[in-house]
C-alpha positions in Angstrom: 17.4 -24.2 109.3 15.1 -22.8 106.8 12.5 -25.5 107.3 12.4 -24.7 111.3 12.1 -20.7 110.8 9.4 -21.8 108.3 7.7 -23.6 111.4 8.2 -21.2 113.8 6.4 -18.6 111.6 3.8 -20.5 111.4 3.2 -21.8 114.5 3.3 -17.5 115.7 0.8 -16.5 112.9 -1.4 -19.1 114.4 -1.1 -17.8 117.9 -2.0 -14.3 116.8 -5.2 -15.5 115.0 -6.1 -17.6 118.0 -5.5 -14.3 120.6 -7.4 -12.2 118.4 -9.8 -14.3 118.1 -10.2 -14.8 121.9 -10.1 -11.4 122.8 -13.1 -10.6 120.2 -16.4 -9.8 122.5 -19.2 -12.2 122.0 -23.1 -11.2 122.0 -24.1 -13.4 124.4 -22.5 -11.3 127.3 -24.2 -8.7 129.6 -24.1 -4.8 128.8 -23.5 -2.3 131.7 -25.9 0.1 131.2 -26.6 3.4 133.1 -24.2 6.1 134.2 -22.9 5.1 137.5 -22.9 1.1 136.7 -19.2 -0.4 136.5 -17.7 -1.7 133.0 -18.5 -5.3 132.8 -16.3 -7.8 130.5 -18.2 -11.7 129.8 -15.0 -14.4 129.3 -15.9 -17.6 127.7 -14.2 -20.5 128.2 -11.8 -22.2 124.7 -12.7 -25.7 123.3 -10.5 -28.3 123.7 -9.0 -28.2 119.8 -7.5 -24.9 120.5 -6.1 -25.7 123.4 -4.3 -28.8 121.5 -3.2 -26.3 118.9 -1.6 -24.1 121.7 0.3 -27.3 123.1 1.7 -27.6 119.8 2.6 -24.7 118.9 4.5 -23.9 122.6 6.0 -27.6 121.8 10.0 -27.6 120.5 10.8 -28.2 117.4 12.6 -31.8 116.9 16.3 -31.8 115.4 16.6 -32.1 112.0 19.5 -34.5 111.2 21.8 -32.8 108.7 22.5 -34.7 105.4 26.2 -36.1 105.1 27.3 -34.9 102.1 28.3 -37.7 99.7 31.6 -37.3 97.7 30.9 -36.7 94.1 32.2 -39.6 91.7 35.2 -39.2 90.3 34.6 -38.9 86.2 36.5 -41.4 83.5 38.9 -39.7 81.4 38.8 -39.6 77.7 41.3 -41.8 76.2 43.0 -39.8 74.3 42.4 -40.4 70.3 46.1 -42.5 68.4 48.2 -40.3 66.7 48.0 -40.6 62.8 50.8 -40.9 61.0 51.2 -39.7 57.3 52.6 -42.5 55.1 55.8 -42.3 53.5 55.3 -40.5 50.4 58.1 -40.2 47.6 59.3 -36.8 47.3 58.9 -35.8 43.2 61.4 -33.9 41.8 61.1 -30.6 40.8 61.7 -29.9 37.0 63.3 -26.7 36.7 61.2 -24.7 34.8 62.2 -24.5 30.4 63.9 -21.4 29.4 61.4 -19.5 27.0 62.4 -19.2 23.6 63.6 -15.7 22.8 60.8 -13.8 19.9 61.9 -13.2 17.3 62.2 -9.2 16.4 59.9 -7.7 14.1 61.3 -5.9 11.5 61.0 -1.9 11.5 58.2 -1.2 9.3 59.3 1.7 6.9 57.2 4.9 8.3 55.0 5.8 5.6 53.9 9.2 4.8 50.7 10.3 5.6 49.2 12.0 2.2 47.2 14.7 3.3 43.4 14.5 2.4 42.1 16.6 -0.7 39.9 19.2 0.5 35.7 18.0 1.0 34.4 18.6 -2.7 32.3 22.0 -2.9 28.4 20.7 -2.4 26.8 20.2 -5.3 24.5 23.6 -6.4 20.7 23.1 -5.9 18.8 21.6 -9.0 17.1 24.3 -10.6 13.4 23.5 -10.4 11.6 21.8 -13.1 9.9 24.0 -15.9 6.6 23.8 -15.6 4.9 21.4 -18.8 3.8 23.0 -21.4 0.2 22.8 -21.8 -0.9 19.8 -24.3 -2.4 20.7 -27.5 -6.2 20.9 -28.2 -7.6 17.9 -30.0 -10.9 18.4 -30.0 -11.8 17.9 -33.4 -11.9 21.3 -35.7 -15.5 22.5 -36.4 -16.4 21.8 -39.5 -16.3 23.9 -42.5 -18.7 25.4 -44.5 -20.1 23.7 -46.9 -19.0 25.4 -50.2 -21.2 26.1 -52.9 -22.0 23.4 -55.2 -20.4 24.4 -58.5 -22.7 25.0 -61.8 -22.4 21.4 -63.7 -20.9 22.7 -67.1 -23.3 22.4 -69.9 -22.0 19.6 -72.7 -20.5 21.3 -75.4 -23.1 21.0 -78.9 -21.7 18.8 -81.3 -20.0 20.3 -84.1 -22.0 19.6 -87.4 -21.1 17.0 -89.4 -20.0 17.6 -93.1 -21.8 15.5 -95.6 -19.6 12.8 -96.9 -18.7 13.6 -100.5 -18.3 10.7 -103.1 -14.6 9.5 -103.5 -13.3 8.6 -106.7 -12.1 5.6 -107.5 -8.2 5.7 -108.1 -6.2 3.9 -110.5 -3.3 1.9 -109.5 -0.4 4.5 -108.6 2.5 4.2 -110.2 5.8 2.1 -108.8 7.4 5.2 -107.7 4.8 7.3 -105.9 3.9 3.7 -104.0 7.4 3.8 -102.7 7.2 7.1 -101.8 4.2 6.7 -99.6 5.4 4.1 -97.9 8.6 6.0 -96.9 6.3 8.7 -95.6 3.7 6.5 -93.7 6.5 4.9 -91.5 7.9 8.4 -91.0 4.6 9.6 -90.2 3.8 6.6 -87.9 6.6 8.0 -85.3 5.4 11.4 -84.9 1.5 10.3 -84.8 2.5 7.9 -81.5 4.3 10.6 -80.0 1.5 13.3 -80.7 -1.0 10.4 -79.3 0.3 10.0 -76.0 1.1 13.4 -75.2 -3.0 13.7 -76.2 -3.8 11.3 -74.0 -1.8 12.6 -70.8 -3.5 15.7 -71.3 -6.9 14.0 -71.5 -6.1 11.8 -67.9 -4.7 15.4 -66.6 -8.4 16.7 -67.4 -10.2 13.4 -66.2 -8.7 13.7 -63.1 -9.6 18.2 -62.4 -12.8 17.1 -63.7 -13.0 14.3 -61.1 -11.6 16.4 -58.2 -14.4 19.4 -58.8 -17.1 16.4 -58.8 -15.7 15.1 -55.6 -15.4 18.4 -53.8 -19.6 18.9 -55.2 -20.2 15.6 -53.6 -19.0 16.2 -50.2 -20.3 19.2 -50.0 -24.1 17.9 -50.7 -23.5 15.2 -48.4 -22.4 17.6 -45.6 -25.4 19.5 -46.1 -28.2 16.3 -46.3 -26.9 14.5 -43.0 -28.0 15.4 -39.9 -27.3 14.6 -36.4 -28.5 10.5 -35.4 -30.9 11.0 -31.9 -29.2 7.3 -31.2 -26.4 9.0 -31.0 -26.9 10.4 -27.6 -24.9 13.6 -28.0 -21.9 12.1 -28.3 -19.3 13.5 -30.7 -17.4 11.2 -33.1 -16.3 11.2 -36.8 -16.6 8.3 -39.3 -15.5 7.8 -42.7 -17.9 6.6 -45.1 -17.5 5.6 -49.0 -20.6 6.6 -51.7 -20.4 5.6 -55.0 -22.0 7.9 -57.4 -23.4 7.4 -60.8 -22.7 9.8 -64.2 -26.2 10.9 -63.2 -25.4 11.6 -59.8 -27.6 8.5 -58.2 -26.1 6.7 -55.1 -25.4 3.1 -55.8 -24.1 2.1 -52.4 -22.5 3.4 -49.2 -19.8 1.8 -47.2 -18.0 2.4 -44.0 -14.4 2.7 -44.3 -13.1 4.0 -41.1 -15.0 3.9 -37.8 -16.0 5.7 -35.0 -14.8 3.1 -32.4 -18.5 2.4 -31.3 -20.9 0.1 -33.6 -23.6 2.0 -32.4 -22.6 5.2 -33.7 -21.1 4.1 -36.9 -24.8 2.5 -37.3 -26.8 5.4 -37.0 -24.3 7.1 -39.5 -24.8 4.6 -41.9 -28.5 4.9 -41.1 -28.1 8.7 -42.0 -25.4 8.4 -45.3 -28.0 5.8 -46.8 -31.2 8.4 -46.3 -29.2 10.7 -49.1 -30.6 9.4 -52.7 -28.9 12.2 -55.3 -25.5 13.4 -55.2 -24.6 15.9 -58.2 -24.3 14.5 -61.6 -20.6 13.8 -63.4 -19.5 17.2 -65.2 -19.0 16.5 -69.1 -16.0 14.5 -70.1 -15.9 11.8 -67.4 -17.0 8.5 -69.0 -17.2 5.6 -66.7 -19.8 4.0 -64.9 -19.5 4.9 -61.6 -17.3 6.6 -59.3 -16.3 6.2 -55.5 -15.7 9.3 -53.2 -14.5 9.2 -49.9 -16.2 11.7 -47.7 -15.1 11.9 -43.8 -18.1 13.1 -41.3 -18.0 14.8 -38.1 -20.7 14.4 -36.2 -21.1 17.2 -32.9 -24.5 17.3 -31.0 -26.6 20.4 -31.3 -25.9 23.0 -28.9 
């Protein structure tokens, strides 16, 4: 049925088009003109193709044979899948489960009493601060002293005169007993003159020696006096120790250096300075060897 309406609607559009279309006024047709002139319509005749269409369109639709419908096919059934069956398995026998062993109970612990704590120890007290260090000593060498005055050499004592030897006599032999006697009194006499002699001579040492010490203390105090500064030295303060040894007469045989200055250069231009001194004081009366060596220590400080 729907394919006939389908037809029919458009066989009716097509006759509309085709009346529309024949009623449409063509050019080629008179016009009425004027006022009184009657209305004139031109009619032209339709071709041959439209009067075919017409025919068709007027003509009945042939039957449309309806389709039988065909019965659907029937559908194969699933054969249903075989039934599985389990296989025989042996049952297992349970084990009843093993009785736990009972724990043994711990003993009761004694309780223990808790000693109490000893009290926190009181803190300790702050250290009292250092004392501050006492200041170290000066040692900057001491200035040195002033030269003392050379002593007066004591003049030699003038020999006492000698008496004039008078002529001795001659004397007989002595007789038995006064010889005995003598001898008795020269071994008697022998003891006290060695004990009279060495108490002379510690006296004389005692006096070598204050004799010695007064010459030293004159030496050292020339020497002092004769050495100057060394320009070498830079201004630079050090001390040596230097030995002279002096002659009776007060002439320098030789200087040495006995303790130095820590610098070769310095304990040069001492040496240098000791040597330039020629004459020392003479030995006071009494001292009787050759020559004599005195130590004399020298501190040498630039000029301010």
């Amino acid at each position: 049925m729907s394919k006939l309406h389908a037809l029919f609607a458009l066989a009716l559009a097509i006759a509309l088009h085709l009346a529309a279309f024949a009623w449409r006024p063509t050019e080629a047709g008179a016009t009425a003109s004027g006022a009184g002139g009657d209305a004139m319509v031109s009619l032209e005749a339709s071709s041959g193709s439209i009067a075919e269409i017409v025919e068709e369109w007027e003509r009945p639709p042939e039957p449309v044979a309806e389709p039988v419908p065909q019965p659907a096919p029937e559908m194969a059934q699933p054969e249903p899948p075989p039934q599985l069956t389990p296989p025989d398995v042996p049952e297992t026998p349970v084990q009843a489960p093993t009785p736990l062993m009972a724990l043994p109970q711990a003993p009761e612990m004694p309780s223990l009493d808790i000693a109490e704590l000893p009290p926190p120890p009181p803190p300790e007290p702050e250290p009292e601060p250092a004392p501050e260090p006492e200041p170290l000593p000066d040692t900057r060498p001491q200035p040195r002293p002033e030269p003392q005055p050379e002593p007066q050499p004591q003049p030699d004592p003038e020999p006492a005169p000698r008496a004039e030897p008078q002529p001795r006599r001659q004397p007989g032999p002595p007789p038995a007993d006064s010889v005995a006697a003598q001898r008795a009194a020269g071994s008697g006499g022998g003891v006290n003159a060695g004990a009279s002699s060495s108490q002379n001579g510690a006296a004389a040492a005692a006096r070598a020696e204050d004799l010695r010490a007064s010459w030293r203390a004159a030496v050292q105090a020339r020497v002092a006096r004769s050495v100057s500064y060394p320009r070498e030295a830079g201004r630079a303060e050090f001390t040596v120790m230097l030995t002279f040894s002096v002659g009776l007469n007060g002439r320098v045989s030789g200087v040495a250096l006995t303790r130095s200055s820590g610098n070769a250069a310095l304990d040069a231009a001492a040496l240098r300075m000791a040597r330039s001194v020629r004459r020392l004081p003479a030995a006071p009366a009494g001292l009787s060897d050759g020559t004599y060596p005195f130590g004399v220590e020298l501190i040498f400080e630039p000029p301010s």
